[in-house]
C-alpha positions in Angstrom: 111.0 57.1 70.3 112.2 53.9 72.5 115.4 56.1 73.3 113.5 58.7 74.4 110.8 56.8 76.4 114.0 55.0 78.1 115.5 58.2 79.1 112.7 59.7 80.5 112.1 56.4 82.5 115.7 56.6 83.6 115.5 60.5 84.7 112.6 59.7 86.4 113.6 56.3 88.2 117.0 58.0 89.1 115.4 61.7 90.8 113.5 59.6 92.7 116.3 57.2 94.0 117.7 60.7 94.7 114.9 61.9 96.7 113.8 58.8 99.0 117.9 58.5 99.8 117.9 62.6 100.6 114.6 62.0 102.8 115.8 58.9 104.4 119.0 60.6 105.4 117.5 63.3 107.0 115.4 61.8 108.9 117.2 58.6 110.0 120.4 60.4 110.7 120.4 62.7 113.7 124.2 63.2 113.0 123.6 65.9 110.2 120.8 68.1 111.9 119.1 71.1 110.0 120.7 74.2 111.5 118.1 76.3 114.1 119.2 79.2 112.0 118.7 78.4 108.5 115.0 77.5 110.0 114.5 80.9 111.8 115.5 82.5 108.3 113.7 80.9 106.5 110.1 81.2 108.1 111.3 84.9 108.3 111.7 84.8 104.3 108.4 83.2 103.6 106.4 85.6 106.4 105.7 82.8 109.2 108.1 84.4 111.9 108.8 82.2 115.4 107.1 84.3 117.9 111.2 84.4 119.7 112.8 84.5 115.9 115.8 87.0 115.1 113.0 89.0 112.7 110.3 89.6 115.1 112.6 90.9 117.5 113.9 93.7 114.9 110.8 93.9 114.0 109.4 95.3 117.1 112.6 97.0 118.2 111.8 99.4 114.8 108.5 99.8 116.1 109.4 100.7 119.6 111.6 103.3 118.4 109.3 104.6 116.0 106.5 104.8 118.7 109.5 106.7 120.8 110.2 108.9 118.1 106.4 109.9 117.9 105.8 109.8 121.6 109.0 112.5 122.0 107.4 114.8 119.3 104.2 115.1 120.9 105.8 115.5 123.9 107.5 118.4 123.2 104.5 119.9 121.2 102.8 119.6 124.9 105.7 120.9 126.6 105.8 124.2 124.3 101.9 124.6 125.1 102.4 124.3 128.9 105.2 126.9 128.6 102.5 129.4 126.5 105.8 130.3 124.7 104.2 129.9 121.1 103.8 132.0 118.2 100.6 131.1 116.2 100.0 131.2 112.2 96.7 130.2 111.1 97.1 128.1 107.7 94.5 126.6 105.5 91.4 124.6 106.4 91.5 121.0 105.7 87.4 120.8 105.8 84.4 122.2 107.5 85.7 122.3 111.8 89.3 121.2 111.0 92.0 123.4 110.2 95.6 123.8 109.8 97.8 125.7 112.5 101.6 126.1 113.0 103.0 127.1 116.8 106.6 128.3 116.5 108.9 128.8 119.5 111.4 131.4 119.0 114.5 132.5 121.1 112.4 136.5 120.9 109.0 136.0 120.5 108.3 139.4 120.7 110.3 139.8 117.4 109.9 136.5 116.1 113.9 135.6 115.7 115.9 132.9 116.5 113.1 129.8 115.4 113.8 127.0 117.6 110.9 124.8 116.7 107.5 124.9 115.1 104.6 122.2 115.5 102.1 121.4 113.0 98.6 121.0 113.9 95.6 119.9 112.5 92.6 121.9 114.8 89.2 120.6 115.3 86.8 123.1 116.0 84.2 121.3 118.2 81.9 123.7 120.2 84.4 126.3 121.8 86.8 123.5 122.2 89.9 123.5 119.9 91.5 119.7 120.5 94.8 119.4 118.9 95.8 116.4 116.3 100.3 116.7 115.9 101.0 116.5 112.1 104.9 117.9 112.2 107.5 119.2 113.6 110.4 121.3 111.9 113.9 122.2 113.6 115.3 125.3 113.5 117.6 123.6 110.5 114.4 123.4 108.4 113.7 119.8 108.8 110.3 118.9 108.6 109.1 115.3 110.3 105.9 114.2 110.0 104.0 112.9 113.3 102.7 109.2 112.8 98.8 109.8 114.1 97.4 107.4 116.3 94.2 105.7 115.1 92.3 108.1 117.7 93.5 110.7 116.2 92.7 109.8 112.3 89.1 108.8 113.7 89.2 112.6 115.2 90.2 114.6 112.3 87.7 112.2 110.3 89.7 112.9 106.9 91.4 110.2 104.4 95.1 109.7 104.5 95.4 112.0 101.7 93.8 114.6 103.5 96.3 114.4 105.9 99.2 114.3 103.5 98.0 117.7 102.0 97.6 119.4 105.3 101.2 118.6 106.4 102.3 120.0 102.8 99.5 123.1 103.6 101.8 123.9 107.2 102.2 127.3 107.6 106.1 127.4 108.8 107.8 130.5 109.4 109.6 131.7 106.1 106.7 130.2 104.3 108.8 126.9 103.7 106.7 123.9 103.7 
């Protein structure tokens, strides 16, 4: 029992020489300074980011292009309604007022060949009015990408984002791929 008492006192005694001659280095000797990096990292590792830090930066470079990405669909969803060139499918409604509806361009409308693009919809019918919330866009390879909706617009539609989830898989695309 003495032995073990002793070698606990010892352990003890020893990790905290240890530690006061750690601290008092650090702090007395400005010859070994803690890198600016391994800092920057590591508020970015436990979620308390320097506003200038190497994280926040990509942070809001991924945002930025995400909003680009979004702001490019809906630009081209208004530039294919300005143009009048779209071919419209009615598809399901989501609830009372709000409905799905797919606009497709095509390279011959008239005989609905050559799909260049479609837009997804979600249309809110609001006394005559018909305001327009982007949910997707598909290529003509197929590829479907969903529209990130602005908190307007989820206010708009009034539906959970669930709801929205089933309308963009409730898309009426041409071919009847969804």
């Amino acid at each position: 029992m003495k032995l073990v008492r002793n070698s606990v006192s010892t352990l003890t005694g020893g990790a905290f020489v240890l530690t006061t001659v750690a601290l008092g280095l650090l702090i007395l000797n400005t010859q070994l300074p803690i890198p600016d990096e391994w800092i920057a990292s590591t508020r970015c590792a436990v979620g308390m980011p320097a506003k200038d830090s190497a994280c926040v930066v990509d942070a809001i470079r991924a945002a930025d292009s995400a909003r680009d990405a979004a702001d490019l669909a809906r630009q081209q969803a208004e530039n294919a309604l300005a143009g009048q060139n779209l071919v419209f499918t009615q598809g399901d409604p989501i609830k009372d007022g709000v409905s799905v509806v797919v606009g497709t361009i095509y390279q011959n409308a008239a005989a609905r060949t050559g799909i260049i693009r479609s837009f997804c919809w979600a249309i809110i019918d609001s006394s005559g009015l018909d305001p327009r919330v982007g949910l997707a866009v598909r290529d003509a390879n197929g590829r479907v990408e969903a529209i990130d909706l602005s908190a307007s617009d989820r206010d708009q539609l009034d539906v959970s984002p669930s709801d929205i989830d089933a309308a963009r898989q409730t898309c009426p695309w041409p071919g009847g791929v969804n």
